[in-house]
N, CA and C of each residue as an Amber inpcrd file, in Angstrom:
protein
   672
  29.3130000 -52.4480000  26.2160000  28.6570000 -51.3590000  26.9500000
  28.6460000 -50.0760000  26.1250000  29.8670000 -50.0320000  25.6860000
  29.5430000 -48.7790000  24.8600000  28.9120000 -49.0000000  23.4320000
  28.7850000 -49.8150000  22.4830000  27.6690000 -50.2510000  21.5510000
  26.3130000 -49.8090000  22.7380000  25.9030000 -50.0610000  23.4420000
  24.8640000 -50.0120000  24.1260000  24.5690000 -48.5930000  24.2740000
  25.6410000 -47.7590000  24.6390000  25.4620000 -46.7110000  24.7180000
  25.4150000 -45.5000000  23.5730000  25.7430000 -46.4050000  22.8410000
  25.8270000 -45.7020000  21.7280000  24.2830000 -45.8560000  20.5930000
  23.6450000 -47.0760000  20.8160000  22.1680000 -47.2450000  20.4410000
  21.4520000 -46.3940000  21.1720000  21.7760000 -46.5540000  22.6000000
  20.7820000 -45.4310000  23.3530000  20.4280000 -43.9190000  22.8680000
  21.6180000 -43.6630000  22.5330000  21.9790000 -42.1780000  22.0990000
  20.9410000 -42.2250000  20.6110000  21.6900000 -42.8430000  19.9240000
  21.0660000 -43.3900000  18.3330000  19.2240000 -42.8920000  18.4780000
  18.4660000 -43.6360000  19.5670000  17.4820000 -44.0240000  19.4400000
  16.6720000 -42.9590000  20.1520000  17.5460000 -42.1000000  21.0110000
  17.2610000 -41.5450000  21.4940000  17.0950000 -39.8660000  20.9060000
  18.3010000 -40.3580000  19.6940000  18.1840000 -38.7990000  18.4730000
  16.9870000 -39.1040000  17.6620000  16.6070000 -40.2990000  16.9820000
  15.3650000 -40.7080000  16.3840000  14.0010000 -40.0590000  16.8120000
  13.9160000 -40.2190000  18.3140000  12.6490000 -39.6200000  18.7130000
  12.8000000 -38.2780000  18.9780000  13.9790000 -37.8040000  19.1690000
  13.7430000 -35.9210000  19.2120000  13.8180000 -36.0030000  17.8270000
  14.1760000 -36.3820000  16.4570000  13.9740000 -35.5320000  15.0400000
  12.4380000 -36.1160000  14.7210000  11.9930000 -36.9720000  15.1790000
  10.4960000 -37.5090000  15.1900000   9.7840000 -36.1590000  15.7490000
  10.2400000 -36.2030000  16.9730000   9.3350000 -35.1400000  17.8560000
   9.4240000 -34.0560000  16.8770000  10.5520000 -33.1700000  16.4730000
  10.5270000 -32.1410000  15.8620000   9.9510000 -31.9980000  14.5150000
   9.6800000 -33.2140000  13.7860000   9.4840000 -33.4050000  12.4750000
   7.6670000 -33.2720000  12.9320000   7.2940000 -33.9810000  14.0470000
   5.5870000 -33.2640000  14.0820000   5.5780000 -31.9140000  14.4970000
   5.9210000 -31.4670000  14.7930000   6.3830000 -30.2590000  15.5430000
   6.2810000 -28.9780000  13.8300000   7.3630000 -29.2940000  13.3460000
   7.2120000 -28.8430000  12.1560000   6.1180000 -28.7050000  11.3250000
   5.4110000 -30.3380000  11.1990000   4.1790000 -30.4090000  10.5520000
   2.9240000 -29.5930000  11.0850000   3.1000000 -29.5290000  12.5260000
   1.7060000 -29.0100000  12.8960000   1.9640000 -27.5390000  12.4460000
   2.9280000 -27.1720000  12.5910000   3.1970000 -25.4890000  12.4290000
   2.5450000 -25.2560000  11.0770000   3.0550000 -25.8550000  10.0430000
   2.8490000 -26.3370000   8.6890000   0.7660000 -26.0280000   8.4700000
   0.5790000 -27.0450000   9.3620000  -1.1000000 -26.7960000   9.6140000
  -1.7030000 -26.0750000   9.8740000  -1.0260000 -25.3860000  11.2990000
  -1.2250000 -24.0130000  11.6440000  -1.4810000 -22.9720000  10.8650000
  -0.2020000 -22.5200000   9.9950000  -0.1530000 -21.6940000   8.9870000
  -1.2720000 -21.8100000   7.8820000  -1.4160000 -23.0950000   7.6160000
  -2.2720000 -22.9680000   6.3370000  -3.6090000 -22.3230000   6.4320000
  -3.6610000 -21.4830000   7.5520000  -4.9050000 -20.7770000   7.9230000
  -5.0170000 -19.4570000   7.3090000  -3.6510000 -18.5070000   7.2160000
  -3.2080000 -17.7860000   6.9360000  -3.6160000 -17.2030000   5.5120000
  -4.4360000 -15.4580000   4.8520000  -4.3570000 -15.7460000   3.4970000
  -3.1390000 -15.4560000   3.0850000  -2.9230000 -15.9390000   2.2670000
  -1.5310000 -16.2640000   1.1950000  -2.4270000 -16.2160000  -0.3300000
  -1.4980000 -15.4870000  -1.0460000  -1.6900000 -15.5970000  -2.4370000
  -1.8800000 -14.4130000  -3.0940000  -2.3710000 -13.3990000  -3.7910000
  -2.8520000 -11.9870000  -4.6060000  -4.1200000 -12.1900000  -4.8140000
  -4.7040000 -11.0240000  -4.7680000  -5.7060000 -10.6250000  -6.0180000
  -5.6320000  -8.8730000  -6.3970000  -6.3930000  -8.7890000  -7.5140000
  -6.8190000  -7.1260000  -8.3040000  -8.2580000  -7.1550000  -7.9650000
  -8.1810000  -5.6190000  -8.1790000 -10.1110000  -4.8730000  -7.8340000
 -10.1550000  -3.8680000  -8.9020000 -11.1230000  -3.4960000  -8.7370000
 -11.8630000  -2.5740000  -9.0970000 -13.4300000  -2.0650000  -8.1830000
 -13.6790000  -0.9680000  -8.7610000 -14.5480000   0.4000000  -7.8170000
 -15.5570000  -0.0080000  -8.1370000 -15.5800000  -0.5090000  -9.2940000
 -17.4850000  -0.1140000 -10.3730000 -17.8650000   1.0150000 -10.1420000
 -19.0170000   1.5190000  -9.9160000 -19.3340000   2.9790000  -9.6430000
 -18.4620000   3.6140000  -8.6070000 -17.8730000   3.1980000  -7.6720000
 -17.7230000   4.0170000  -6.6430000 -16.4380000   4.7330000  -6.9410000
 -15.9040000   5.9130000  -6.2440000 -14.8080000   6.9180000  -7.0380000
 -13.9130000   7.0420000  -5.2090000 -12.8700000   7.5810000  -5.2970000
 -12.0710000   7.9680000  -4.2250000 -11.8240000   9.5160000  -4.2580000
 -11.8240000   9.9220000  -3.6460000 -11.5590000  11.4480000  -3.2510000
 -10.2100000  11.6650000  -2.2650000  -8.7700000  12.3510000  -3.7650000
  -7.9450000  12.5570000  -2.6900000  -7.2940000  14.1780000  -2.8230000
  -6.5260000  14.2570000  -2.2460000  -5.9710000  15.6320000  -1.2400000
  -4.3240000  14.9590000  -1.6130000  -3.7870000  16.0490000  -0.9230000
  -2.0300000  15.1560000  -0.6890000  -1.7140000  15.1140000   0.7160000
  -2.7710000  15.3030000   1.5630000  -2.7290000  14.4290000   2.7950000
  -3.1090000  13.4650000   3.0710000  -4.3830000  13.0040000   2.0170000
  -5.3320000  11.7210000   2.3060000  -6.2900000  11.1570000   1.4770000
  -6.9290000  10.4420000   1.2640000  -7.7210000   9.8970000   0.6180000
  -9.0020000   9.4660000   1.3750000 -10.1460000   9.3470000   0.3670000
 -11.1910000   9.3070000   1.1960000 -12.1860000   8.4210000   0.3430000
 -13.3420000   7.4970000   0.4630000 -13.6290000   6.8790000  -0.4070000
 -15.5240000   7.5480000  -0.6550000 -15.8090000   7.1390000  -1.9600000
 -17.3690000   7.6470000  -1.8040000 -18.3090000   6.8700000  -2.6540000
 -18.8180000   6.0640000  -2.0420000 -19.4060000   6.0220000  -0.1940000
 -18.2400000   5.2550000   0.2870000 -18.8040000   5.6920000   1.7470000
 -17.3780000   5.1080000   2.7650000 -18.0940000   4.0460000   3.3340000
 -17.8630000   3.1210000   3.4240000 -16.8740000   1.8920000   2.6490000
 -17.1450000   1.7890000   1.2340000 -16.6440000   1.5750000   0.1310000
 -16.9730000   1.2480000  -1.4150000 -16.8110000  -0.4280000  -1.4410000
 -17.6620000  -0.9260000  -2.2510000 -17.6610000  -2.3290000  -2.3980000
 -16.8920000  -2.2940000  -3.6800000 -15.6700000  -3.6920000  -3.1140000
 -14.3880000  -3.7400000  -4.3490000 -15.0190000  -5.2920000  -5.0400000
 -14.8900000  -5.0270000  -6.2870000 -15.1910000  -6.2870000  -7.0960000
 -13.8480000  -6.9470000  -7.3090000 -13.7830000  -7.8950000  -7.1370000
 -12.2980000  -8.9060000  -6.6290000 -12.7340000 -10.1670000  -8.4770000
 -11.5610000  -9.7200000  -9.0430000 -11.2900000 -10.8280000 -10.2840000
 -11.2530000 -12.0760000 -10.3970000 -12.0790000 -12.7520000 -10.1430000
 -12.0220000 -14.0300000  -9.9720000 -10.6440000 -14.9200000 -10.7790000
 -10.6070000 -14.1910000 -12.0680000  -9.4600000 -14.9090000 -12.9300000
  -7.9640000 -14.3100000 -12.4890000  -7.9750000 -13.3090000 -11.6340000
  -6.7190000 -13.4640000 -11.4150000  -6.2880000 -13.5610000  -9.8890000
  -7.3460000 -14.1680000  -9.3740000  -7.3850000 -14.3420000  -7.5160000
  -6.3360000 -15.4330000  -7.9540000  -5.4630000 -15.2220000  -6.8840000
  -4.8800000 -16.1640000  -6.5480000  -4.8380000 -16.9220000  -4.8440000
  -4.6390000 -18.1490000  -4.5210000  -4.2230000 -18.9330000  -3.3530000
  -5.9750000 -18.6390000  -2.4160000  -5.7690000 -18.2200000  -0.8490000
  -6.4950000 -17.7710000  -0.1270000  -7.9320000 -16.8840000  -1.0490000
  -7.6300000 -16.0180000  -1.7530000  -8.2540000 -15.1730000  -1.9500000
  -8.6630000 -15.1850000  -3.0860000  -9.1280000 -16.4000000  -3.9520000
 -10.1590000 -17.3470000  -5.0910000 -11.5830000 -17.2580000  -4.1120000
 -11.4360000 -17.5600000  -3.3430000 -12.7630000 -17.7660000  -2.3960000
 -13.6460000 -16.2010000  -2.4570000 -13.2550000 -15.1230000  -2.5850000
 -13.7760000 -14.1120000  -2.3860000 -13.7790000 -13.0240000  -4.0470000
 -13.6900000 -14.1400000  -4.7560000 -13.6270000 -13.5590000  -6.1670000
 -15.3070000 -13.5150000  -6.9000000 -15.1190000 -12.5760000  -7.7100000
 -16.8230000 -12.1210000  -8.3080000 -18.0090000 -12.3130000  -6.7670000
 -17.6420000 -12.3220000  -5.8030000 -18.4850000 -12.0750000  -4.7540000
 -18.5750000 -10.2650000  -4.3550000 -19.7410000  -9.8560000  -3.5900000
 -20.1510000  -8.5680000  -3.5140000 -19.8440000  -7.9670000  -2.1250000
 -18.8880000  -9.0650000  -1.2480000 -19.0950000  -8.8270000   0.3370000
 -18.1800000  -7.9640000   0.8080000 -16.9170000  -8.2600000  -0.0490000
 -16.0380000  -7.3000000  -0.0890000 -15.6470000  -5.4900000   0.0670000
 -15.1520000  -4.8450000   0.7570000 -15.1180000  -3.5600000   1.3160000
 -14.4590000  -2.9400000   1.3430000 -13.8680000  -1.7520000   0.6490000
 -12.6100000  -1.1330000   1.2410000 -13.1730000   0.3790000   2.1330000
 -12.1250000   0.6490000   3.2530000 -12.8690000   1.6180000   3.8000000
 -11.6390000   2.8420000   3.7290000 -12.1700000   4.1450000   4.3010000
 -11.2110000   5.1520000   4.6410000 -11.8770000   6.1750000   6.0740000
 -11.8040000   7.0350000   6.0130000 -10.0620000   8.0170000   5.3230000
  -8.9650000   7.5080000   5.6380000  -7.9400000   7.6500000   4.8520000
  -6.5490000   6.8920000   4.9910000  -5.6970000   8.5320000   4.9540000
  -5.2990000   8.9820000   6.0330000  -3.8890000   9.5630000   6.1730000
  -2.5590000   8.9590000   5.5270000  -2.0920000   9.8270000   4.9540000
  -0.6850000   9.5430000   4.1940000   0.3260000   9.3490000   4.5870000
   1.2910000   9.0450000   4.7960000   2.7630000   7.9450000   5.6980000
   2.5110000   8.7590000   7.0620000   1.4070000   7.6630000   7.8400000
   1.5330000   8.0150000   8.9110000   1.2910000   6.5360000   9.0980000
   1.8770000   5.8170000  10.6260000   1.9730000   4.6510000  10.9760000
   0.7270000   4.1820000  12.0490000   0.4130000   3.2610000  11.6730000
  -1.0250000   2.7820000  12.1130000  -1.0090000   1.6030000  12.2060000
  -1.9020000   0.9570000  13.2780000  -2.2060000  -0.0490000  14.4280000
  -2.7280000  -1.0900000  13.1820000  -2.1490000  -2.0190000  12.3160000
  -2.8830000  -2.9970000  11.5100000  -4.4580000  -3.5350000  11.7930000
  -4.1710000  -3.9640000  13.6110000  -5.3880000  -4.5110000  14.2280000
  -6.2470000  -3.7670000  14.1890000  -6.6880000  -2.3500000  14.6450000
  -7.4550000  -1.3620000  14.7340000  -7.6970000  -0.6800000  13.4780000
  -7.0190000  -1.2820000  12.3250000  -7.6000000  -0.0350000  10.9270000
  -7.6760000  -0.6200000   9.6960000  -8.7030000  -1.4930000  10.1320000
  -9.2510000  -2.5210000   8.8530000  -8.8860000  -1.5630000   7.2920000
  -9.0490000  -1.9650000   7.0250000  -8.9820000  -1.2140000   5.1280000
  -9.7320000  -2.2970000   4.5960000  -9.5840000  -3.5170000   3.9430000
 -10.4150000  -4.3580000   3.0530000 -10.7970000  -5.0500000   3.9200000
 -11.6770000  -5.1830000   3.7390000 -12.9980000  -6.0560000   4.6370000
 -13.4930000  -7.3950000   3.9200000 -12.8750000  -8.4310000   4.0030000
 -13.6720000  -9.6210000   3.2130000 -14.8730000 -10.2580000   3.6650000
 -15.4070000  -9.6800000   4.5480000 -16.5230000 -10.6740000   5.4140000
 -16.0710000 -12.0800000   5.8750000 -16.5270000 -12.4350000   6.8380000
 -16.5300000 -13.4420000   7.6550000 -15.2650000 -13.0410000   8.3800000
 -14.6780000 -12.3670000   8.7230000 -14.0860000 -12.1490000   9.8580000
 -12.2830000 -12.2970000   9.5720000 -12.3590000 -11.9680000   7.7440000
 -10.9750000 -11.9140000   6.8730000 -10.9790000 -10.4310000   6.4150000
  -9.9900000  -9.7160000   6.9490000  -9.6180000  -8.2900000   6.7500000
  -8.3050000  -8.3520000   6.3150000  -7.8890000  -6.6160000   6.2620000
  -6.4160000  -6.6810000   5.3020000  -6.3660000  -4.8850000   6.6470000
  -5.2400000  -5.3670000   7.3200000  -5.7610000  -4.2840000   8.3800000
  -4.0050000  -3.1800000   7.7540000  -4.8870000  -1.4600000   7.3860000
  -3.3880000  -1.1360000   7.4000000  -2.5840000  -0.1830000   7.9530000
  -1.3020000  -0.7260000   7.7720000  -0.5000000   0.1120000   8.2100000
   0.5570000   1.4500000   7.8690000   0.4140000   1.7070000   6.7410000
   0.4470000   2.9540000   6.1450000   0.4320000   2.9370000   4.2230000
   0.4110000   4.3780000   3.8210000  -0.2590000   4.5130000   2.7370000
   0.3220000   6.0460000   2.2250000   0.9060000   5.6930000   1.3740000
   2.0460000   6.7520000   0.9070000   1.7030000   7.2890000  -0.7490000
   1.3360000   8.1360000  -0.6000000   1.3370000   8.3760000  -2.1670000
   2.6100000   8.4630000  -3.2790000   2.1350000   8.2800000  -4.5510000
   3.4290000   8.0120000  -5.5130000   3.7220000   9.1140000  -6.4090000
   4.3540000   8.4720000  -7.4080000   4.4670000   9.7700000  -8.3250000
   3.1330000   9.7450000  -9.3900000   3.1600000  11.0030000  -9.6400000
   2.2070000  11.1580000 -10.9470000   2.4590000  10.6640000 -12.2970000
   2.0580000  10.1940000 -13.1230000   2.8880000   9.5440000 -13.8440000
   1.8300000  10.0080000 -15.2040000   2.4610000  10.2420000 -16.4260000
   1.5320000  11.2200000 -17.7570000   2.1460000   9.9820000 -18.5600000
   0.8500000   9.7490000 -19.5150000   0.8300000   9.1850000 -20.7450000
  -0.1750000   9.9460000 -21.9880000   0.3890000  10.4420000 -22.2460000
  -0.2060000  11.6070000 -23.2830000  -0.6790000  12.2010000 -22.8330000
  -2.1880000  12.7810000 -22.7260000  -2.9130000  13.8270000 -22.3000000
  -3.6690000  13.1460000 -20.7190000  -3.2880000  12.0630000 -20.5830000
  -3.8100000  11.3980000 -19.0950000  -2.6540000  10.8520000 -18.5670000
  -3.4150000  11.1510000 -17.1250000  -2.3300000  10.5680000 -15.6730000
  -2.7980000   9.5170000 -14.7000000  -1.7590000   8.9140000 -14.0020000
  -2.4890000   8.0130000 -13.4130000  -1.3670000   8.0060000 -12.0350000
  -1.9280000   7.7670000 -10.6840000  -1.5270000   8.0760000  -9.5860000
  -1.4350000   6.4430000  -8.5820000  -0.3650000   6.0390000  -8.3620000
  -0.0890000   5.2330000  -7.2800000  -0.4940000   5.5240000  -6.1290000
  -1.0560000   4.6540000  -5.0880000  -1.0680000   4.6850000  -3.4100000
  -0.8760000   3.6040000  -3.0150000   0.6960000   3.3670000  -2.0780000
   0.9710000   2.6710000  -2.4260000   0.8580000   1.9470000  -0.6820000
   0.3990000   0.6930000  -0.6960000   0.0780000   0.2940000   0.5800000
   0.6390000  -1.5260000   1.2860000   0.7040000  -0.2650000   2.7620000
   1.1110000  -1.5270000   3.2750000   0.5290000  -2.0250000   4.6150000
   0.6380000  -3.9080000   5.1190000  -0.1030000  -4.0790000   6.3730000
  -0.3990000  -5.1650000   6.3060000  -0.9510000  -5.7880000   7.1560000
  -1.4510000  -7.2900000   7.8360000  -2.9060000  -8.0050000   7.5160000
  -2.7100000  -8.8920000   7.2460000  -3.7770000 -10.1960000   7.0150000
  -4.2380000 -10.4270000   7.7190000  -5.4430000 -10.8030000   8.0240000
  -5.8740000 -11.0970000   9.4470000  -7.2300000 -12.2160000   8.9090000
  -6.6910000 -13.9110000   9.3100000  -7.8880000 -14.2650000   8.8230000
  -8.9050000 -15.1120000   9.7150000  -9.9500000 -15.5250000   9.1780000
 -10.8530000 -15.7740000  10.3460000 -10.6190000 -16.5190000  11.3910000
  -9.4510000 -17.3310000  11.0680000  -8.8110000 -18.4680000  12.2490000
  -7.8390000 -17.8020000  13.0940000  -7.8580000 -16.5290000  12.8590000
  -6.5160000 -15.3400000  13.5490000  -5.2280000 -15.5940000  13.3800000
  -4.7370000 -16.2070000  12.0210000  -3.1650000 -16.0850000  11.6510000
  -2.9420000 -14.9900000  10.9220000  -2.1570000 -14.5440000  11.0910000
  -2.1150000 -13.0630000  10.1820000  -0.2910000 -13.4850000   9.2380000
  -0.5650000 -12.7460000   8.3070000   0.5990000 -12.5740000   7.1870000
   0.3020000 -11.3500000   6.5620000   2.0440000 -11.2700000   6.3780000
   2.2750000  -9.4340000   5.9450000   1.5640000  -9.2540000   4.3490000
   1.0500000  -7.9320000   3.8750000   0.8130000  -7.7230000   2.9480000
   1.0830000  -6.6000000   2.1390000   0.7100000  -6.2710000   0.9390000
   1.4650000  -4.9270000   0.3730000   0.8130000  -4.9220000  -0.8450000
   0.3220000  -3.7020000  -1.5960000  -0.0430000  -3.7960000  -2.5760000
  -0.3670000  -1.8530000  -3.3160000  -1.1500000  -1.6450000  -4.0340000
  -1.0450000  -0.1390000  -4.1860000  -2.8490000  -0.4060000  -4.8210000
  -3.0850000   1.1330000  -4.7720000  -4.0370000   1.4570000  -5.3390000
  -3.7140000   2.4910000  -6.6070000  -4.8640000   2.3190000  -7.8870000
  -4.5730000   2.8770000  -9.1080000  -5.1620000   3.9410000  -9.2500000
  -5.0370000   5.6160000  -9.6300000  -6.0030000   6.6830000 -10.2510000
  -6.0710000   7.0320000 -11.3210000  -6.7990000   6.9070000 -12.2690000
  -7.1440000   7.2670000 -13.5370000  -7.5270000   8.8580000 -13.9550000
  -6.6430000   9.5820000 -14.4730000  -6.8640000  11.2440000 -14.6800000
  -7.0520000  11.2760000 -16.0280000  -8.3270000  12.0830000 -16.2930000
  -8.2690000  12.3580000 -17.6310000  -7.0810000  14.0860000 -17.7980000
  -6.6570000  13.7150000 -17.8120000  -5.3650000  15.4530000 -17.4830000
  -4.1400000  14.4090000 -17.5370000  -3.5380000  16.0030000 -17.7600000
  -1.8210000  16.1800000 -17.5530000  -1.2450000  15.6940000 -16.6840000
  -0.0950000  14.8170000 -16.5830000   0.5890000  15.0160000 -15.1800000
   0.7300000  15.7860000 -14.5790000   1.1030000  17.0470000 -15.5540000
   1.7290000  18.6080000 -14.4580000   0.2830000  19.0330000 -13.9700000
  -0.8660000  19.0710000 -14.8250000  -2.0540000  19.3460000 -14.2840000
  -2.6870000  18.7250000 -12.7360000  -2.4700000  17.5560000 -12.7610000
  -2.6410000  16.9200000 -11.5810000  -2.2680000  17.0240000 -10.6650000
  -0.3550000  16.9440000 -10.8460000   0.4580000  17.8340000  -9.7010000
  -0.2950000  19.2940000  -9.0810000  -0.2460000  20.0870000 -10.2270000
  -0.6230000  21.0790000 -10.0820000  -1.5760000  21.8270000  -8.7360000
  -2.4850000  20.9430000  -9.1250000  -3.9020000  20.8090000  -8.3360000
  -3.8540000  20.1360000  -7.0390000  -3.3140000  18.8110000  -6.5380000
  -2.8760000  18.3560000  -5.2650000  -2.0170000  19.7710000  -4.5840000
  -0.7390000  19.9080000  -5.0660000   0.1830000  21.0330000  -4.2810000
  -0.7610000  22.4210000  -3.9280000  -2.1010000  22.2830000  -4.9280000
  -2.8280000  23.7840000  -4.2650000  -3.7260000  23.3780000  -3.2190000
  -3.8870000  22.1700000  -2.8580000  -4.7040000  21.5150000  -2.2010000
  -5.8660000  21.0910000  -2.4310000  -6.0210000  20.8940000  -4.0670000
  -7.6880000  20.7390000  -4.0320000  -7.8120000  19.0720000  -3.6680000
  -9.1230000  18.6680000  -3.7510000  -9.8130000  17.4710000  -3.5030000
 -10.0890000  17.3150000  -5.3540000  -9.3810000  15.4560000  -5.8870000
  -9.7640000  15.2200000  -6.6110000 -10.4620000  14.2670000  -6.8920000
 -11.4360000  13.9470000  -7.6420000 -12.2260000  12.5160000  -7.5720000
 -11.8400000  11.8800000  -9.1210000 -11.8920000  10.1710000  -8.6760000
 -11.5590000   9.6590000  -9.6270000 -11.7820000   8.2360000  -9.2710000
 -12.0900000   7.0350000 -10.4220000 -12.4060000   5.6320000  -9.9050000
 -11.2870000   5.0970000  -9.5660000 -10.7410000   4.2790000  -9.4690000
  -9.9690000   3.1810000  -8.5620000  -9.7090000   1.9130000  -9.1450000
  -8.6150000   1.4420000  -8.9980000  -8.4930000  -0.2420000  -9.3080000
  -7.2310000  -0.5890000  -8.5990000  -6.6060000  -1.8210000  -8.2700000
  -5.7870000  -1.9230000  -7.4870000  -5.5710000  -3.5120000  -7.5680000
  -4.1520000  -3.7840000  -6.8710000  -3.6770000  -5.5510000  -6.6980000
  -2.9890000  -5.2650000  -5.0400000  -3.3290000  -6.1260000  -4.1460000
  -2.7690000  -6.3400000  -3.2970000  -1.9310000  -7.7370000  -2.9240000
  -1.4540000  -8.1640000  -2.3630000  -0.7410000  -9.9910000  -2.2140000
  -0.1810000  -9.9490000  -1.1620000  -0.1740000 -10.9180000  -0.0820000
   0.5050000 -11.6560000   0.7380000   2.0550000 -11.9040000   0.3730000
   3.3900000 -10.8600000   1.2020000   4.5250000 -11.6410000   0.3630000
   4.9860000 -12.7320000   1.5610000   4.2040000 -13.4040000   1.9850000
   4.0580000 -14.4770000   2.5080000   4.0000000 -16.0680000   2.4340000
   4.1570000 -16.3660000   0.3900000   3.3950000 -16.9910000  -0.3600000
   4.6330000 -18.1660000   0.6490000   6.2610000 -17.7260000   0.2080000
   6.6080000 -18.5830000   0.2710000   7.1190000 -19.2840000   1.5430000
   6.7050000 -18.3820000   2.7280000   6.6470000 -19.1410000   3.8590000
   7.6640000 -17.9820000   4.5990000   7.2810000 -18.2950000   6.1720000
   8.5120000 -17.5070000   6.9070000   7.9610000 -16.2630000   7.6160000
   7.0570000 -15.6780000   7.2690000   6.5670000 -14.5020000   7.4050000
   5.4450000 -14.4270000   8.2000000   4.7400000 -15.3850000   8.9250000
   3.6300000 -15.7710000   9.7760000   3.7260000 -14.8910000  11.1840000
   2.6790000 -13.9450000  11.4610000   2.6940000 -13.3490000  12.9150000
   2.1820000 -14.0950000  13.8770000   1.2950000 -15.2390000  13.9580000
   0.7280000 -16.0950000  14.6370000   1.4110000 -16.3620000  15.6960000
   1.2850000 -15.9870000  17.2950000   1.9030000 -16.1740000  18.5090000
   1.4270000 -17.2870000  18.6280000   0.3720000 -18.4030000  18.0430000
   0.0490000 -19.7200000  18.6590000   1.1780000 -20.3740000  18.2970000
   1.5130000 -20.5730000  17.0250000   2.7490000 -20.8220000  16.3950000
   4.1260000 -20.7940000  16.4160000   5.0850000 -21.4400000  16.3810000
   6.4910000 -20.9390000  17.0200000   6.8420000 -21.0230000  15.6620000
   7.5160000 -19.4610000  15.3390000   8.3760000 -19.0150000  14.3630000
   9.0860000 -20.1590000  13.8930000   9.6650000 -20.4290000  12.3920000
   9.9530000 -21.9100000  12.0430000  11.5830000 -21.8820000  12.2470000
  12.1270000 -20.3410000  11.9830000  13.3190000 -20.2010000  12.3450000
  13.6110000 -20.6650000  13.8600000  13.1010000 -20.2740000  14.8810000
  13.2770000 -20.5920000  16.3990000  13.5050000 -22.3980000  16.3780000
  12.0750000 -23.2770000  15.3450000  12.1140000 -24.5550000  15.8350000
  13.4050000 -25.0620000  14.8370000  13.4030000 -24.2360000  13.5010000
  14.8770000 -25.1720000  13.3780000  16.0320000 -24.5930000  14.1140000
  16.1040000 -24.0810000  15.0090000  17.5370000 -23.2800000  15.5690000
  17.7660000 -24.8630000  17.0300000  16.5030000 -25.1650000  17.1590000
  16.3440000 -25.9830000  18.4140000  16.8830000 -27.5010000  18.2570000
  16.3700000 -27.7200000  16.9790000  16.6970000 -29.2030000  16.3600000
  17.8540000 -29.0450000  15.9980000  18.7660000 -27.7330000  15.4510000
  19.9170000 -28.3440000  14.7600000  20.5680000 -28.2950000  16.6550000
  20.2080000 -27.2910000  17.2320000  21.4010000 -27.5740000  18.2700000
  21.1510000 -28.5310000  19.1810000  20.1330000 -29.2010000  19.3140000
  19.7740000 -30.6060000  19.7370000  20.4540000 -31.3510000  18.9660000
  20.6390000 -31.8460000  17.7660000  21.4200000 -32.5940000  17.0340000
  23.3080000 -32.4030000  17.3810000  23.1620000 -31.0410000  17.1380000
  24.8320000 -30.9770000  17.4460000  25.0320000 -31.5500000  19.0050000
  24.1210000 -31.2610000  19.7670000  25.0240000 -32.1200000  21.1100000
  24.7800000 -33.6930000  20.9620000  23.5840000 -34.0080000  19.9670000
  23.6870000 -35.6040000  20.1560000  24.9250000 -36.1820000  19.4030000
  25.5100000 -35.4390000  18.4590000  26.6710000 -36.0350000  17.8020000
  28.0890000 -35.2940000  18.3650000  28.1580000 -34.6680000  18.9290000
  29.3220000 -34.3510000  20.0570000  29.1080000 -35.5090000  21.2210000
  27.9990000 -35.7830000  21.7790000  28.2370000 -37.0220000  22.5530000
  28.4590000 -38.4390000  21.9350000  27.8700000 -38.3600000  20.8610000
  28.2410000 -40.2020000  20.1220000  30.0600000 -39.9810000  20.1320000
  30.8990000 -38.7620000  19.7020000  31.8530000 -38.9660000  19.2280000
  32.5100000 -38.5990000  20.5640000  32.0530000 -38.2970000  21.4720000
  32.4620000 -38.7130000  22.8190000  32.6350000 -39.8770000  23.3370000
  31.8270000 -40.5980000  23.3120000  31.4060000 -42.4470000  23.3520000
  32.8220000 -43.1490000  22.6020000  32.5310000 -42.9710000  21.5150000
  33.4090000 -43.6840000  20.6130000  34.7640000 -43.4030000  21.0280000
  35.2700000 -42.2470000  21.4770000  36.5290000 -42.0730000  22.1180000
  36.4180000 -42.7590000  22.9850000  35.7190000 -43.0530000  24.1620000
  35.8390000 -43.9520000  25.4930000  35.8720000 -44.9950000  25.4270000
């Protein structure tokens, strides 16, 4: 009887790590909706206009040319294509609704929505400077899984560092082209906002403590 009871148990842990092992996989599927991976841009003609409160783009939206050779994962698909968008005005570390404040626009219904945008230091290499903005916020792709993202934008000064400083702290408006890398640090899993989805931490927290009571009861059995 207790061999008997003890297969039951056995056979009965088989189909919950079965159950959980699809369980896992579909999540697995789920996710792969998600973009994951990097890419770099550039402006071509178009220039940004900033302040040291904000940035502004011209024209608003500017179409970003996306590197085909260094797209990586998700975002190969949208490389040397023209559909691409970045928009503004972007206020400076102020916190913002991902969903409501698209920034890169990939068409078909894949955005990069953000959530704030902090300027950096000025940084001089001989008689030119070049300016970080440095950004952060959510993926959002056409199947509605979203993953976190982060990346900066580049300014090219023909001037001084101190010159540049200079000129932001008096408040002027400066114009200048643009280039930039953004990425998903999502690549390697874990990081998925998707409410269809159950967090992978939650489903393994479920299976191991499903397991621990099936082997606290076998070694219950075996005592009896």
């Amino acid at each position: 009887m207790i061999n008997s009871l003890i297969n039951s148990k056995f056979f009965t842990g088989l189909a919950a790590t079965a159950t959980f092992a699809g369980v896992m996989a579909s999540a697995g599927i789920a996710n792969a909706a998600a973009l994951i991976g990097g890419f770099q841009f550039s402006s071509g003609l178009d220039v940004v206009k900033l302040t040291k409160d904000d940035l502004n783009f011209n024209p608003n939206p500017s179409t970003l040319s996306i590197s085909i050779l260094t797209a990586t994962g998700s975002f190969e698909q949208f490389g040397n294509t023209s559909t691409t968008t970045i928009n503004g005005p972007v206020e400076f570390d102020t916190l913002l609704d991902p969903n409501n404040n698209t920034f890169i626009d990939f068409g078909s219904g894949n955005t990069f929505g953000l959530q704030k945008a902090s300027i950096g230091e000025v940084i001089g290499s001989g008689d030119n400077a070049a300016l970080d903005i440095q950004l952060y916020g959510t993926f959002f792709s056409a199947e509605g899984d979203q993953s976190q993202g982060a990346g900066n934008i580049t300014l090219q000064f023909n001037d001084t560092a101190s010159a540049i400083k200079e000129q932001l702290d008096a408040g002027d408006t400066l114009t200048a082209q643009f280039s930039g890398a953004v990425f998903s640090d999502d690549e390697f899993g874990g990081g998925f906002l998707s409410e269809s989805v159950p967090e992978p931490s939650a489903i393994l927290g479920l299976g191991l403590f499903a397991g621990a009571g099936f082997l606290s009861k076998k070694k219950a059995s075996n005592k009896a």
